[in-house]
N, C-alpha and C positions, 0 to 999 in steps of 0.2 A: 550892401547888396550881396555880396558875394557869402558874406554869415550866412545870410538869411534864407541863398540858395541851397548852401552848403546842409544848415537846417532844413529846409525842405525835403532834402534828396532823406535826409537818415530818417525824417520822421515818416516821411514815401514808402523808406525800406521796413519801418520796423512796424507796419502797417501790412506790411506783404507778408513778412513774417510770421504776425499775428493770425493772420485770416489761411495762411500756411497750415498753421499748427492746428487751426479750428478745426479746417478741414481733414488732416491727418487724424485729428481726435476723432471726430462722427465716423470717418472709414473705419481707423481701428474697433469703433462698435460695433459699427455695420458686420466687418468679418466677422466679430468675436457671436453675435448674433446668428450670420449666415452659418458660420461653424456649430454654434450650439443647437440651430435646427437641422446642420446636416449628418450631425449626430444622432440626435433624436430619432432622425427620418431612417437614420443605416436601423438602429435598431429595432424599429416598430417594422422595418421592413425583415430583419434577422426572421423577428419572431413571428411572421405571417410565413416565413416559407419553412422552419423546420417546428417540431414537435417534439418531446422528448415520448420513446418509447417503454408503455408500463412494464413491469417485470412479466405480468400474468402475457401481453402480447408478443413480451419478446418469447417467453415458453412456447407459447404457443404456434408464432412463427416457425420456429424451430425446429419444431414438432412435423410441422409441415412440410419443413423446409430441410433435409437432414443435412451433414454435411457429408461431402463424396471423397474416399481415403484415394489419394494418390500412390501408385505402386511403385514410387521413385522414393527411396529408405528416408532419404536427405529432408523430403516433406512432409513425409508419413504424418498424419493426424489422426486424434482421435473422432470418433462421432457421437462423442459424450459429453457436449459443453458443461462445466461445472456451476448446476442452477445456484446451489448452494454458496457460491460466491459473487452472485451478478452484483453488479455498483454501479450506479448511475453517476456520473459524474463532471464536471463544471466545463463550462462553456463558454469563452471568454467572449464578451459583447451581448449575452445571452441570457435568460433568464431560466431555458430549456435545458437538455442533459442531455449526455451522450449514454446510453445504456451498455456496459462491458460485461462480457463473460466471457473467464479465462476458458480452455480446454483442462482437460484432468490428463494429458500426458507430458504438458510442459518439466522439460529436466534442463541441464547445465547446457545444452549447444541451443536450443530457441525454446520461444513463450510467445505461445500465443494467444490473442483475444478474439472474439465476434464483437464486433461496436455495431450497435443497430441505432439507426436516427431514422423518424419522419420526414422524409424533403417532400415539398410541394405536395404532402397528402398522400406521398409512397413509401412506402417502409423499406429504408436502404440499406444492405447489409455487408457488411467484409470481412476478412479475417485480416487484420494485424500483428504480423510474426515478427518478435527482435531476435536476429541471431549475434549473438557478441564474440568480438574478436578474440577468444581464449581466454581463460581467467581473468579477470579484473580486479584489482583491489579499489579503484579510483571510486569515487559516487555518482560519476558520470557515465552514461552507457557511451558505449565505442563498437558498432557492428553495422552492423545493414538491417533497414525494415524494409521487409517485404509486405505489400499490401495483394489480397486475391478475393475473387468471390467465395461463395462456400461452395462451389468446383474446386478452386485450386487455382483458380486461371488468373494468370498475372494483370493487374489495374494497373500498380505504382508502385516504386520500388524509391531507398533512398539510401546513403550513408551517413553517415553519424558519427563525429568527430568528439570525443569530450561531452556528447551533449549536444553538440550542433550538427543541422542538417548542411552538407559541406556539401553533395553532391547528388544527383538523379540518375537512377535506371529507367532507360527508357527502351521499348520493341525496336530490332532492328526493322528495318523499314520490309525485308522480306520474309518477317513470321511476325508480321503483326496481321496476320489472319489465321494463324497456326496456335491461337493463345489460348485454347479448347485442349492442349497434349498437358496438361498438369504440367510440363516442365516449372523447376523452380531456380528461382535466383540464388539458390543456397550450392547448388551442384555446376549451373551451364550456364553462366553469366559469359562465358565466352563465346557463347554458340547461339545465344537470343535475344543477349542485352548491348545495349551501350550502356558510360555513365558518363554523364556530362557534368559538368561542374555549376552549379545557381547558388545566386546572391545568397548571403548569411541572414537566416532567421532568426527568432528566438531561440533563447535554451532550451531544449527538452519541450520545444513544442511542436505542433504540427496542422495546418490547416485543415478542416473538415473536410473544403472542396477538395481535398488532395486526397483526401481517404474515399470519397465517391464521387469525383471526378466529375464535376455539375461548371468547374470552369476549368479554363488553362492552369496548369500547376505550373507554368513559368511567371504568372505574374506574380509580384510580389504583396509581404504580406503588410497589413497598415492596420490601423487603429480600430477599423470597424472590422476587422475580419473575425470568421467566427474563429476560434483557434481550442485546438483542446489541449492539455499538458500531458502526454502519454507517461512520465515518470511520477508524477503529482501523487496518488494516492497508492501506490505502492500495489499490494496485491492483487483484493478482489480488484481493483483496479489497475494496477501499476505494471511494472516491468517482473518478474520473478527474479527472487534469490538466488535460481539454481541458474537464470540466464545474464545477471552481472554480476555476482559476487564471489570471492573464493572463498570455498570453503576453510574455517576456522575451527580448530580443534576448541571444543564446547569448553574445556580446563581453558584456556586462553580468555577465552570472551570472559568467563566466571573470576580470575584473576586483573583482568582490565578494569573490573568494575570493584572490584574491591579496591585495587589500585589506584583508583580515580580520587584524587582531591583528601588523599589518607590521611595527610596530616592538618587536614583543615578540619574545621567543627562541623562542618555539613557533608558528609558524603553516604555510602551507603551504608558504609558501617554506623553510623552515629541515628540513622533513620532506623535501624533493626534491632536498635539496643531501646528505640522508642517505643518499637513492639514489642520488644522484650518486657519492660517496664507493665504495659498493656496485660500481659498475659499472667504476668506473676502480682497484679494489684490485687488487694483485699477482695475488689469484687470486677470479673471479670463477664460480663453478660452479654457484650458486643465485639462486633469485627470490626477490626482496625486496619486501617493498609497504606501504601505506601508507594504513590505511581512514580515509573522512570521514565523522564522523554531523554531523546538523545538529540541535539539540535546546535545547527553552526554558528560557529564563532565569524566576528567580519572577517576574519583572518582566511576563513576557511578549514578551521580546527573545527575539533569537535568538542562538546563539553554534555555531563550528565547532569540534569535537572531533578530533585526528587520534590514532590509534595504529598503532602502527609492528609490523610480523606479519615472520618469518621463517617461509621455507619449509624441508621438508626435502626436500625434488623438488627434483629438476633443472630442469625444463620444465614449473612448475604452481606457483603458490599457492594458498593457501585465504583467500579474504579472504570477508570478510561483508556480506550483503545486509537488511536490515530493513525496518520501516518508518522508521526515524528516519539510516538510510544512503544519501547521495547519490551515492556514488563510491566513487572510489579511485587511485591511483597505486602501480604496481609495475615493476621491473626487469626486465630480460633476460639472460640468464648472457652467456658472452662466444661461447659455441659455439649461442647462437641467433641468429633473425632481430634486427635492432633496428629491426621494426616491427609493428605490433597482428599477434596472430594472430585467426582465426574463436573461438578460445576467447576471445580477449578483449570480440570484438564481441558474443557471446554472455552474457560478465557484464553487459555493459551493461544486455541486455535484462532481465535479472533483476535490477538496480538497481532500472532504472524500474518494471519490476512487484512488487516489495518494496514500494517508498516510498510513504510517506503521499499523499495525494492532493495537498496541498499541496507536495510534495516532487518530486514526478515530474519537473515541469522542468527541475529544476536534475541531473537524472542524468546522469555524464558516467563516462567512465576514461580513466586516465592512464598515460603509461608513460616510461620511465625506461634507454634504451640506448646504447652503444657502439655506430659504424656500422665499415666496414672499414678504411674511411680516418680514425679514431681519434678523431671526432667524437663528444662527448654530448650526443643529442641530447633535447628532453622536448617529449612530443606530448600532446594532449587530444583526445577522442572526444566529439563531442554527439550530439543523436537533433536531426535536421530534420522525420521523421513517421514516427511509432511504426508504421503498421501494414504499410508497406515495409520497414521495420526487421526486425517479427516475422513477414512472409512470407517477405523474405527468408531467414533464421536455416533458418527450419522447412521452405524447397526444399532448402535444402543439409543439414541433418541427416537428413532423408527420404528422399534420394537412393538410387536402386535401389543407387548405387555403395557408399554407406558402411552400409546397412542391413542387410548382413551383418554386420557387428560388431555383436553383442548387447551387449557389455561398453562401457559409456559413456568409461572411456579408450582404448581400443580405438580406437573410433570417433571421439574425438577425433585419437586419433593419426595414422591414416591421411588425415582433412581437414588437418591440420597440415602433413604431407609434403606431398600436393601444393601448397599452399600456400607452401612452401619450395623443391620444385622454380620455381613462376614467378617467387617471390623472385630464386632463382640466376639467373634469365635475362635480369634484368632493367641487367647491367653496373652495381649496386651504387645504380641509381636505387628504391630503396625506396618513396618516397615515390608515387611516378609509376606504378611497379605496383600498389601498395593502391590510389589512387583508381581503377585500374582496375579491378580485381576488386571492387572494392566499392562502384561508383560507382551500383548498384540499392538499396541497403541503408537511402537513405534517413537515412547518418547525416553530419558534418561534419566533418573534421580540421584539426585545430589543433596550431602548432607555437611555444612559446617561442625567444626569443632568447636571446644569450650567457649572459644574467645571470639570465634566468628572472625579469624585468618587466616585459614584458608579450609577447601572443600574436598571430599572424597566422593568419588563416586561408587553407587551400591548395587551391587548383580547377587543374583540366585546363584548360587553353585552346589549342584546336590540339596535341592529345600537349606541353604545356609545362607544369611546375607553374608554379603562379601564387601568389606570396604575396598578401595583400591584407593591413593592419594592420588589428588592432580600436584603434578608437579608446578 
């Protein structure tokens, strides 16, 4: 009897057990069910209350809407958003876009953006200022963002640790109706702000409701929030060069990358001696090139990626721009010029507005030609000041002369020929003509030697090119 009890109880137990675990099974579907529709439901709800804003609306906006200069130096803005750069870009939980455009006076102390979204069938607007702590070498920002209307007038303010949002400005309780005086958080944070300290976000990210303020910016952020990456796409998008990075003498970055992976079979040297081959073959009838990303190691290092692009044009490749793309190097057939054209000077600029904010500096192009007298030569392009750079570019694409050309090869075509007529006149001195024609452009020309280790830089002196070695 006592077996039998004994039996009873365990087979009682593993009976309770069983019908335990059933039941635990169906819940755990149940949630994984109720979670997968309450997913579903965040975002079908996401996408019912915001819209991403067109480019032609957000102009037009804009237009309508001008922005107002604040007379405090520390804020000073322009009222000239740079159309020429707008990026629409990602939206985490989202399917929609946030629409960005930089200002055209962002330099080394702040960068700022206009982010325009649709909320609830309103077109909401801010400016987004990062001011950085001093120099930075790091890839991470470290400043304060200030968030304002396009008044001036403070919404939300934050600090910024490495990348992370570590802290909040917020109105003292007796000029939170005084937020109409443009005061800015860059000058009188002692005089109008607190900063309180909130939970750890993501990296380098930033909730929408925080940029126009539709909820409390103390809750925290979770899985269905909309969240945008304000470092993510670098320029037209991203943080500016001149507001995280320090500046790097252009001989340094152009020796880094020669220096990268030198003695290995892949680096950049071993890709320019592929163009080289390219240029000097039997028959030489297309453009060859050679894109550079820069991107991290788990470690948190950096390392240079090249891959090798054929064209099937004659007079054009398609190389790629990113955020994680600092350049490039490509050939010229043997019936072109063998020195940059305005199309080239023009990838540049769309390098440096691709790259991560971190990246911008180092934006360069390369090229890769036969000159008459059977010389191969290899040249590099830097940027000395982006905003000569992109006035330049946009007087000459603008031009009453080529703006009859609707069609963007068209119009490339015809800047090309002329361009090649002053080529031709120049008695075979290439070099001496570019820096003339483009000695406004704000950018620097750099030429290798035989061997392609290392590069000198070339200036005008008296109508004379002038080598100088980078050291």
């Amino acid at each position: 009897m006592k077996a039998n009890k004994q039996t009873n109880k365990q087979t009682n137990k593993q009976t309770i057990e069983i019908r335990r675990s059933i039941v635990l099974f169906f819940m755990s579907i149940t949630f994984c069910i109720m979670q997968s529709c309450s997913t579903e439901e965040a975002l079908m709800q996401n996408e019912a209350i915001i819209k991403t804003v067109s480019r032609e609306q957000a102009i037009q906006f804009l237009q309508q809407n001008p922005l107002r200069t604040s007379s405090n130096k520390a804020t000073k803005t322009s009222n000239s958003p740079n159309y020429d750069a707008i990026t629409q870009e990602e939206i985490s939980n989202s399917d929609q876009f946030l629409t960005v455009i930089p200002l055209l006076n962002n330099d080394k102390t702040q960068h700022s953006r206009i982010v325009l979204l649709t909320v609830n069938d309103t077109l909401k607007s801010a400016i987004f200022t990062m001011y950085p702590d001093g120099k930075q070498k790091t890839k991470d920002f470290s400043g304060r963002i200030m968030i304002t209307n396009l008044s001036g007038e403070f919404k939300n303010g934050f600090r910024v640790k490495d990348g992370f949002l570590v802290s909040q400005f917020v109105l003292k309780i007796n000029d939170t109706k005084s937020t109409g005086t443009n005061k800015s958080a860059s000058d009188d944070l002692g005089t109008i702000l607190n900063e309180v300290i909130i939970p750890p976000r993501k990296k380098a990210t930033i909730q929408i409701n925080y940029i126009y303020d539709w909820s409390s910016p103390s809750d925290n952020s979770n899985d269905d929030s909309l969240i945008w990456d304000f470092e993510k796409y670098g320029g037209g998008g991203g943080a500016s060069a001149e507001a995280v990075v320090e500046e790097e003498d252009p001989c340094a970055q152009i020796k880094g990358l020669l220096d990268y992976d030198s003695t290995e079979s892949i680096n950049l040297k071993s890709n320019i001696n592929w163009l080289k081959d390219k240029v000097n073959a039997g028959v030489n009838n297309k453009e060859a090139g050679v894109e550079v990303t820069k991107v991290m190691n788990p470690d948190e290092t950096f390392k240079y990626e090249f891959t090798q692009v054929s064209a099937n044009d004659q007079f054009s490749i398609s190389m790629s721009t990113n955020y994680d793309n600092v350049g490039g190097f490509h050939s010229h057939p043997s019936d072109g010029d063998a020195m940059f054209s305005f199309g080239d000077i023009r990838f540049l600029l769309s390098v440096y507005d691709e790259a991560r904010s971190y990246r911008k500096e180092e934006a360069f192009t390369g090229l890769v030609a036969k000159d008459a007298a059977g010389n191969t030569n290899v040249y590099m392009l830097k940027i000395e000041n982006i905003e000569s750079l992109r006035t330049q570019i946009n007087s000459v694409w603008n031009s009453e002369k080529y703006t009859k050309f609707q069609n963007e090869k068209e119009r490339i075509k015809a800047i090309h020929l002329d361009q090649a007529i002053k080529y031709s006149k120049s008695n075979g001195n290439l070099e001496k003509s570019f820096l003339e024609q483009f000695k406004d452009f704000g950018i620097e020309l750099f030429k290798a030697d035989a061997t392609t280790d290392h590069f000198d830089k070339l200036t005008l002196n008296n109508s004379t090119v002038t080598p100088t070695p980078c050291n």
